[in-house]
KEBAPA-203262 format. One record per residue (C-alpha): residue in three letters; x, z, y. Coordinates in Angstrom, 1 decimal. Layout:
REC res      x      z      y
REC ALA      X      Z      Y
...
END
This chain:
REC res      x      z      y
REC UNK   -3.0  -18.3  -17.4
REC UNK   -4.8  -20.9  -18.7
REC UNK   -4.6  -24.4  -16.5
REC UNK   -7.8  -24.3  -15.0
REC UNK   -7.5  -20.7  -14.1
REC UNK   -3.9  -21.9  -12.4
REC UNK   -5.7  -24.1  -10.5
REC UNK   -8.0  -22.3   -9.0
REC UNK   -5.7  -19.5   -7.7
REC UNK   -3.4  -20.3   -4.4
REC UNK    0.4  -20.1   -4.6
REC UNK    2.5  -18.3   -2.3
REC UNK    5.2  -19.7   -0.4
REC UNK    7.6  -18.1   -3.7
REC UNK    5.6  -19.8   -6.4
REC UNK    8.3  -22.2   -7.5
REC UNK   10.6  -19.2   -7.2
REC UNK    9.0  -17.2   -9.4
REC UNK    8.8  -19.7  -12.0
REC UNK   12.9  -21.0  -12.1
REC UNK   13.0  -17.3  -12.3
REC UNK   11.4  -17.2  -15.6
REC UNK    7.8  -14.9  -13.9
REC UNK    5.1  -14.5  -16.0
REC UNK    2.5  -15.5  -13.6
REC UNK   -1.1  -13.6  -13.6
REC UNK   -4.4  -14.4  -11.2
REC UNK   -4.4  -11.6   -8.7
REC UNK   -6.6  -11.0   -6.0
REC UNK   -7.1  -15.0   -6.1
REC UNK   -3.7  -15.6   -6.4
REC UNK   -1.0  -17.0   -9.1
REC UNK    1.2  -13.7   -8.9
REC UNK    4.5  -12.7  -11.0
REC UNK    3.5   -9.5  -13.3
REC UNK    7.1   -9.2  -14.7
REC UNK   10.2  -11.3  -15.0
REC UNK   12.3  -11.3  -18.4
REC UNK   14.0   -8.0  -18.0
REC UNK   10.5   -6.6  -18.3
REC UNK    8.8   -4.0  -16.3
REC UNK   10.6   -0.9  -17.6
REC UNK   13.7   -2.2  -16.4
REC UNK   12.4   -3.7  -13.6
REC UNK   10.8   -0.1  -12.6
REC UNK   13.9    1.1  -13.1
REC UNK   16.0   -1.0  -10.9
REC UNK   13.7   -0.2   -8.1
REC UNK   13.8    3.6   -8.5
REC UNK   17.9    3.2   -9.1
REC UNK   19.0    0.5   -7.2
REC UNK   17.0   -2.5   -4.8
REC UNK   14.3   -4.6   -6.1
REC UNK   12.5   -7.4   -3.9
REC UNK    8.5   -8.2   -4.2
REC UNK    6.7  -10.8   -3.4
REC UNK    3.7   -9.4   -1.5
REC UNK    2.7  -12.5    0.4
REC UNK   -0.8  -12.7   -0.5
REC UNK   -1.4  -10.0    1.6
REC UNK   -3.2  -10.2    5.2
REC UNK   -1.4  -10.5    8.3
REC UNK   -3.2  -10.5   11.5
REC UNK   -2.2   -9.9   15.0
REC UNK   -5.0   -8.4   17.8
REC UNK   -4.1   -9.2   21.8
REC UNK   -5.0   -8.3   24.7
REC UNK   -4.8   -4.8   27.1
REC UNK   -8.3   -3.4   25.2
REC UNK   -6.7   -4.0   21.5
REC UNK   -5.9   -0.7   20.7
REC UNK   -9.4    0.8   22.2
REC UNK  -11.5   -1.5   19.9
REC UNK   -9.3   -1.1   16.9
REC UNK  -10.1    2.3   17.7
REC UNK  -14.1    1.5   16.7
REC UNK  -13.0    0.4   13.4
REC UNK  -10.4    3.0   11.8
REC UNK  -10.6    6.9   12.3
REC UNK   -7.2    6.8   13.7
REC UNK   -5.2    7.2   17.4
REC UNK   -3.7    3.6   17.2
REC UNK   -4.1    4.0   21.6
REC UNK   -1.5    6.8   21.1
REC UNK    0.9    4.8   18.9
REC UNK    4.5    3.8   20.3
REC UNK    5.8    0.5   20.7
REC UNK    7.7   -0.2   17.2
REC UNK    6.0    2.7   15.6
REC UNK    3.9    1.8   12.5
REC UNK    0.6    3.8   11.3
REC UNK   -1.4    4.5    8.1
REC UNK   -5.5    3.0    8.6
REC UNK   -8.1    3.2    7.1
REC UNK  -11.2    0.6    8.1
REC UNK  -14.5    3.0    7.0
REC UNK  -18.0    2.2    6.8
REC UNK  -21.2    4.0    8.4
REC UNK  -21.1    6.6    5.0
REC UNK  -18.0    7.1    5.9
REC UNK  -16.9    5.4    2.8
REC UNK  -13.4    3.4    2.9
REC UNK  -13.4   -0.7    3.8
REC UNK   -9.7   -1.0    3.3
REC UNK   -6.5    0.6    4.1
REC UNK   -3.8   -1.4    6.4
REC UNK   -0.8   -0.4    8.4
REC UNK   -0.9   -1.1   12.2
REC UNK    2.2   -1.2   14.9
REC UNK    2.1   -2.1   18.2
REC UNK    5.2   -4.6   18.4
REC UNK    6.4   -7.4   21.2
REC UNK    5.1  -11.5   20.8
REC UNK    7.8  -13.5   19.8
REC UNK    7.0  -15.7   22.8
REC UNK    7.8  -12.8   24.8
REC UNK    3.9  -12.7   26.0
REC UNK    3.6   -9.0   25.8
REC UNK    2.6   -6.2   23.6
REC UNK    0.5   -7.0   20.1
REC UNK   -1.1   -4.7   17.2
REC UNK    0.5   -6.2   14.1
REC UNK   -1.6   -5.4   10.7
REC UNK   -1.0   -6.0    7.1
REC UNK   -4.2   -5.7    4.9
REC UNK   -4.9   -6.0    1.4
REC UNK   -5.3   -9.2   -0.7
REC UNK   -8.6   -8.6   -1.9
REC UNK  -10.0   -7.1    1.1
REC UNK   -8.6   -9.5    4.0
REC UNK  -11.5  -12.1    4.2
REC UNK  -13.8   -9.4    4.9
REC UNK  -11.4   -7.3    6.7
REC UNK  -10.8  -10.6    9.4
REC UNK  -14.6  -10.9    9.9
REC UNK  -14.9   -7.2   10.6
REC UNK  -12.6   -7.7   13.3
REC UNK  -13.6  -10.8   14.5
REC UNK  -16.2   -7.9   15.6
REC UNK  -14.0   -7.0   18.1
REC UNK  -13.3  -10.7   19.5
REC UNK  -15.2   -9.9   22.8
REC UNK  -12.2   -7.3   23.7
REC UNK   -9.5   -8.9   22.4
REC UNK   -7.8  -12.3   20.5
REC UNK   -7.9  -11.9   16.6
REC UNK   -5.1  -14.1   15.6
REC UNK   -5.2  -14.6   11.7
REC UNK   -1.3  -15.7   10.5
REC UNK   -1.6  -17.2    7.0
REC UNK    1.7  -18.9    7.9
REC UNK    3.6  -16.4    7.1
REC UNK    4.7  -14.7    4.0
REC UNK    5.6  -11.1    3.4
REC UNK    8.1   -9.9    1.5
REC UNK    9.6   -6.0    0.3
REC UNK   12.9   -4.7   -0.5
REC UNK   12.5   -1.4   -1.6
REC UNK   14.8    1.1   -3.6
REC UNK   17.3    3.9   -2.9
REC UNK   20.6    0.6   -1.9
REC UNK   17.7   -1.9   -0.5
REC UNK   18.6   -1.2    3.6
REC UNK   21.9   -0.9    2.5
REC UNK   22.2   -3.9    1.0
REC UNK   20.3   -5.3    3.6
REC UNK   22.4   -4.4    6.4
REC UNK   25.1   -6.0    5.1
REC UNK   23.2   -9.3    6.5
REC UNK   21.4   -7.8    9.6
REC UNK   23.7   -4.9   10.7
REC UNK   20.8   -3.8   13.4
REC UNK   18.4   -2.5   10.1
REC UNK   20.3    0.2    9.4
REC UNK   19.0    1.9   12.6
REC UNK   15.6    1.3   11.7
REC UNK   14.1    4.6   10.0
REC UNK   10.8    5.4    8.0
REC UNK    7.4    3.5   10.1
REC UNK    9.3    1.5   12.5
REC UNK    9.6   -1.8   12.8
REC UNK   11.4   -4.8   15.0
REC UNK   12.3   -8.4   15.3
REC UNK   15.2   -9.9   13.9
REC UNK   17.3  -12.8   12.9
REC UNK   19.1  -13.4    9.4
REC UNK   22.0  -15.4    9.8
REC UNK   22.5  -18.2    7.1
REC UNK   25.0  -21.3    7.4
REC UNK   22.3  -22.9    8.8
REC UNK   20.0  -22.0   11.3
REC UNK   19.1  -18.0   11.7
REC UNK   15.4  -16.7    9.9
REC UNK   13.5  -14.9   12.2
REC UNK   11.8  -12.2   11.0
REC UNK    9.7   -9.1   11.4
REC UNK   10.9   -6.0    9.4
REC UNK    9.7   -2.4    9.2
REC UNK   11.2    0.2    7.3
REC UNK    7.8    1.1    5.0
REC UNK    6.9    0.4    1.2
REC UNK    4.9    0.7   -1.3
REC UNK    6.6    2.8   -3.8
REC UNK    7.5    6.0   -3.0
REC UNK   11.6    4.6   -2.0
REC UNK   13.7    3.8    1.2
REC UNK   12.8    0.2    1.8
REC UNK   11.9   -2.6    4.1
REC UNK    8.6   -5.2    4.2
REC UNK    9.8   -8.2    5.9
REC UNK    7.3  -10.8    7.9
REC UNK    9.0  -14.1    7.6
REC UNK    7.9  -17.6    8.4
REC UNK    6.3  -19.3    5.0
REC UNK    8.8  -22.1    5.4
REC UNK   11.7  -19.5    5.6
REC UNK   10.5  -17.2    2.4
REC UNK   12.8  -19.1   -0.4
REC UNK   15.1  -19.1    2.3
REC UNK   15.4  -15.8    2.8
REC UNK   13.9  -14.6   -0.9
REC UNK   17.4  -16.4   -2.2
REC UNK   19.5  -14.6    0.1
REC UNK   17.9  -11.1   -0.8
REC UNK   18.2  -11.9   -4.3
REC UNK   22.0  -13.4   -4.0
REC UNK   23.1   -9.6   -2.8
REC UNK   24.4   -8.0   -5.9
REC UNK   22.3   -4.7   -5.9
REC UNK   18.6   -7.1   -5.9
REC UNK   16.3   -8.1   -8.5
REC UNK   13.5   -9.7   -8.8
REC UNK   10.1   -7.3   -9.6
REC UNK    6.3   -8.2  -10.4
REC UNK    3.7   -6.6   -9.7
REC UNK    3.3   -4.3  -13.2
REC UNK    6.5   -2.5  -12.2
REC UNK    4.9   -2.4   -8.3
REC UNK    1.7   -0.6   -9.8
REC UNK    3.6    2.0  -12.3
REC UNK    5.9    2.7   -8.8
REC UNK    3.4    3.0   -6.5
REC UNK    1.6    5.3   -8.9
REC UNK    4.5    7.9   -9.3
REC UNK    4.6    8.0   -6.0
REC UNK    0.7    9.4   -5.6
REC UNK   -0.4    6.2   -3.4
REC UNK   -3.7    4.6   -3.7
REC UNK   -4.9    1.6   -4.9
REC UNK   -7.6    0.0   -3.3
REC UNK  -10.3   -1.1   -5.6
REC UNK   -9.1    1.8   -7.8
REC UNK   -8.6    4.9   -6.3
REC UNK  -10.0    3.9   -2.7
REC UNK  -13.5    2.2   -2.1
REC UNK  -16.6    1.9   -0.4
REC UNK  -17.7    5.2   -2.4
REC UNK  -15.0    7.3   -1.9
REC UNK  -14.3    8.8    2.1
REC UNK  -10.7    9.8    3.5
REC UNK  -11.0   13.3    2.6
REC UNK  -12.1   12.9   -1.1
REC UNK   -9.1   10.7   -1.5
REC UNK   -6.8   13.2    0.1
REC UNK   -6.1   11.1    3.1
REC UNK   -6.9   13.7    5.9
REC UNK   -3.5   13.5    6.8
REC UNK   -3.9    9.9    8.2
REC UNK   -7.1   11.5   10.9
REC UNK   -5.0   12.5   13.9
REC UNK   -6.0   15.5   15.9
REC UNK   -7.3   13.4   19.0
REC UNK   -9.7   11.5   16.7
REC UNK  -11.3   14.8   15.0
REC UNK  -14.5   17.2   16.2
REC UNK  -12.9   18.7   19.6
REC UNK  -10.0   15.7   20.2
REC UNK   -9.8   13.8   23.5
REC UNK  -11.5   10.7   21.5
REC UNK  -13.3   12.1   18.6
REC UNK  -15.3   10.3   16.4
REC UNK  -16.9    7.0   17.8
REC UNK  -16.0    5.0   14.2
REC UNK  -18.0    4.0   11.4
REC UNK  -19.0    7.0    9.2
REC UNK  -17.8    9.7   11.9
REC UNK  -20.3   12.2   11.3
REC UNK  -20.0   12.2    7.7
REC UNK  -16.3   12.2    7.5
REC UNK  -16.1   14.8   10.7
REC UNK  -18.2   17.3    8.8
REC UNK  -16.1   17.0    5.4
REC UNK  -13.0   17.6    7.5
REC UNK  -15.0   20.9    9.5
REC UNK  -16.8   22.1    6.4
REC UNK  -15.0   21.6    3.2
REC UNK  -17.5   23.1    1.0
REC UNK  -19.4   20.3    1.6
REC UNK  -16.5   17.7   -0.3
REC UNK  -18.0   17.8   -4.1
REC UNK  -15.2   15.9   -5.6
REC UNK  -11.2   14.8   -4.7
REC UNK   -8.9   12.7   -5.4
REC UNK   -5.8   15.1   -8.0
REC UNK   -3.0   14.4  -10.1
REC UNK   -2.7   14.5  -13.7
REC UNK    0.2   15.0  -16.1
REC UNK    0.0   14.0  -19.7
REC UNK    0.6   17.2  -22.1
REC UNK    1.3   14.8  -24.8
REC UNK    2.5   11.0  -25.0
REC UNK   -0.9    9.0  -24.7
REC UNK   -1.2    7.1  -21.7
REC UNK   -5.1    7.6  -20.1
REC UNK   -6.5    4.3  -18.4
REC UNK   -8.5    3.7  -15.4
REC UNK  -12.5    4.5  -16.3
REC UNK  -11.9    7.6  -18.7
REC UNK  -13.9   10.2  -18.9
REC UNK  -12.3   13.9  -18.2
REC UNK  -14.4   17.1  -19.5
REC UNK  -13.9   20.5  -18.8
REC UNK  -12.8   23.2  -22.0
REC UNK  -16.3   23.8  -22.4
REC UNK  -17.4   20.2  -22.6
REC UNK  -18.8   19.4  -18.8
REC UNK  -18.3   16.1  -17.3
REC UNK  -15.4   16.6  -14.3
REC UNK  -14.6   13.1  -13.1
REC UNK  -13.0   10.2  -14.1
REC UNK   -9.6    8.3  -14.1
REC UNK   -9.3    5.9  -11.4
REC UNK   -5.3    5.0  -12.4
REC UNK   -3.0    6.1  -15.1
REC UNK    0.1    4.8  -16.9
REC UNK    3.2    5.7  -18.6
REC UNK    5.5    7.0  -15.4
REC UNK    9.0    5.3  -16.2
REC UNK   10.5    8.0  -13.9
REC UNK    8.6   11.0  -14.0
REC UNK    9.1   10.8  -18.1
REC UNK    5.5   10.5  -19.2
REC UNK    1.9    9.6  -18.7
REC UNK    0.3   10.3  -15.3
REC UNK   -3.3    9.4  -13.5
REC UNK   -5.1    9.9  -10.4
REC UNK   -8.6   10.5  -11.2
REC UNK  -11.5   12.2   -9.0
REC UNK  -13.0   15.1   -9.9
REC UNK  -15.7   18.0   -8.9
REC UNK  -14.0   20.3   -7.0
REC UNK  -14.5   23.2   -8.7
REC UNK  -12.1   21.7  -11.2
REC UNK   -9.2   21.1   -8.6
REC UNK   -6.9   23.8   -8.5
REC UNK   -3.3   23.8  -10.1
REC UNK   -2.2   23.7  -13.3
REC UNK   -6.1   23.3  -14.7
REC UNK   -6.2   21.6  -18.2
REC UNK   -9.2   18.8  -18.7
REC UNK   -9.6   16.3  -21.5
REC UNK   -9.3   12.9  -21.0
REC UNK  -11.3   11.1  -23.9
REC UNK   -9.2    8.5  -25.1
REC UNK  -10.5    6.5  -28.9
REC UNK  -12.6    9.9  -29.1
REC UNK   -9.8   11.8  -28.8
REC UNK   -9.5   14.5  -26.4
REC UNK   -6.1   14.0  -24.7
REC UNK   -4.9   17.3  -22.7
REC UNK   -4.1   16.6  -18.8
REC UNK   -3.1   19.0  -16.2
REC UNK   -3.6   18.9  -12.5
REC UNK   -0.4   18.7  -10.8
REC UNK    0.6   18.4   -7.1
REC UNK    1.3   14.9   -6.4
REC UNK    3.7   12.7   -5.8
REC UNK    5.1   12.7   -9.4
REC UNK    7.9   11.6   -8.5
REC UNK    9.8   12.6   -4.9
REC UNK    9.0   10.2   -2.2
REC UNK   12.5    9.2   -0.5
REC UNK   11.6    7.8    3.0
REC UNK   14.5    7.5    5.6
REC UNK   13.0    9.5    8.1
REC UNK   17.0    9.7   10.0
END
């Protein structure tokens, strides 16, 4: 980065961190972030996939909604049963528009105050999205408090020895298993970190994203990285994870022009929110996204997997034709998959061209580069589900 583009990005609470750790630091999403550290990001993917790596994700939004009517007005915003959801159990949303297109996606779990002042829905939103996304629910500040929390900084631990490791400092997160979430304290010499943990990720692994106090984050970051299993990862080895593992990127594979069931999110649309559930419909879009689910013949395009048939990776914007020439869609994310052994995408393209195994061209320098559909995640998700 150049010094005046370092100036006007904000630092997270790790900033200092990241350079004594030797981070080449990128503007992201308005922020100085760390794309990779000096082992690089193949090794850095790699330690993730093999072992425990810890992210810095603290430019992300966190908000907390109160009061007895949150979950009904949240309700107004995302397709989803978040009135159904358990204390300590954490859901997939999606905030849509009146197309039915997609706003944002955020996780939501209903967890205790600190202050011991009842129940609150706890949400984590994207970086680029969260300005907009607390004005959207500032929406809702007629049924309930909107409670912005920019002090605090988020933090993952993810890989297949991340709770592991973990536990050895918090015994209690070892019972914690895939979407739930609960308060706890770190011991140090000093005084104990409180923090928020749920057992959730970004990258297909076992793992934990931990809400701590900005003042805590070295704190704790330090600790986390002391345990011998941890290393430090940026966010190129976060994007080629999060791809094998088939999940979205907002901006990319998600927007305002794509709806839940292009992108292959119908999964996240519980039963009581569809056409004949006890509180169906009544969110932005409904009617568009309620007859996709009801009548598929009426989705043109989805979101599908590709596997490169030879070595050349396919980027984000190309062009993928049919055998006999026809436009099918485009790719929305691809890279070389570490893990999976070769280059992958996500792309969306007309349905007719979605089935299995189907060979398109990506155009790559004018060179048609063979891709095949394939089922996604490339690479086995391994949630602890107990």
């Amino acid at each position: 980065m150049s010094d005046s583009t370092a100036s006007d990005l904000i630092s997270t609470p790790l900033h200092a961190l990241h350079l004594e750790l030797g981070a080449r630091m990128v503007p992201f999403a308005g922020y100085a972030m760390p794309v990779q550290y000096p082992a690089g990001i193949l090794a850095e993917h790699l330690q993730t996939r093999q072992s425990a790596g810890l992210f810095d994700i603290s430019h992300m939004g966190q908000v907390a909604l109160r009061g007895d009517g949150a979950a009904a007005a949240l309700e107004t915003l995302v397709p989803v049963d978040i009135q159904g959801l358990a204390e300590g159990k954490q859901r997939y949303a999606l905030f849509t528009n009146e197309s039915g297109g997609i706003l944002d996606d955020l996780m939501v779990i209903p967890r205790p105050r600190d202050d011991g002042q009842g129940l609150e829905l706890f949400l984590i939103v994207n970086a680029a999205c969260k300005a907009q996304d607390v004005a959207l629910l500032q929406t809702l500040a007629d049924r309930c408090e909107i409670v912005p929390m920019p002090e605090q900084a988020l933090l993952a631990l993810q890989g297949p020895l991340a709770v592991q490791s973990f536990a050895r400092l918090v015994p209690q997160a070892a019972g914690l298993v895939f979407m739930t979430g609960r308060w706890m304290d770190v011991p140090t010499p000093t005084t104990p970190i409180r923090i928020y943990a749920t057992r959730s990720g970004y990258t297909g692994e076992d793992g934990l994203e931990i809400s701590v106090a900005a003042h805590d984050a070295e704190r704790l970051a330090r600790l986390l990285l002391a345990l011998p299993e941890v290393k430090p990862i940026g966010l190129g080895a976060r994007d080629t994870l999060r791809l094998e593992a088939g999940l979205c990127l907002y901006g990319h594979d998600i927007d305002t022009t794509t709806t839940p069931v292009e992108a292959g999110l119908s999964w996240a649309l519980q039963k009581v929110r569809r056409t004949g559930g006890a509180r169906a419909g009544g969110f932005p879009g409904a009617d568009r996204i309620l007859s996709q689910l009801d009548n598929p013949a009426v989705v043109t395009r989805r979101r599908v997997g590709l596997i490169g048939l030879d070595r050349t990776p396919v980027r984000e914007g190309t062009e993928l034709h049919a055998a006999d020439g026809r436009l099918a869609g485009r790719v929305t994310s691809g890279s070389f998959a570490p893990s999976a052994g070769g280059p992958v995408a996500m792309a969306y393209v007309a349905t007719e061209f979605t089935a299995p195994g189907t060979t398109l061209h990506a155009q790559v320098r004018g060179r048609a580069v063979p891709m095949q559909l394939q089922p996604m995640p490339f690479v086995p998700h391994r949630y602890w589900r107990g």
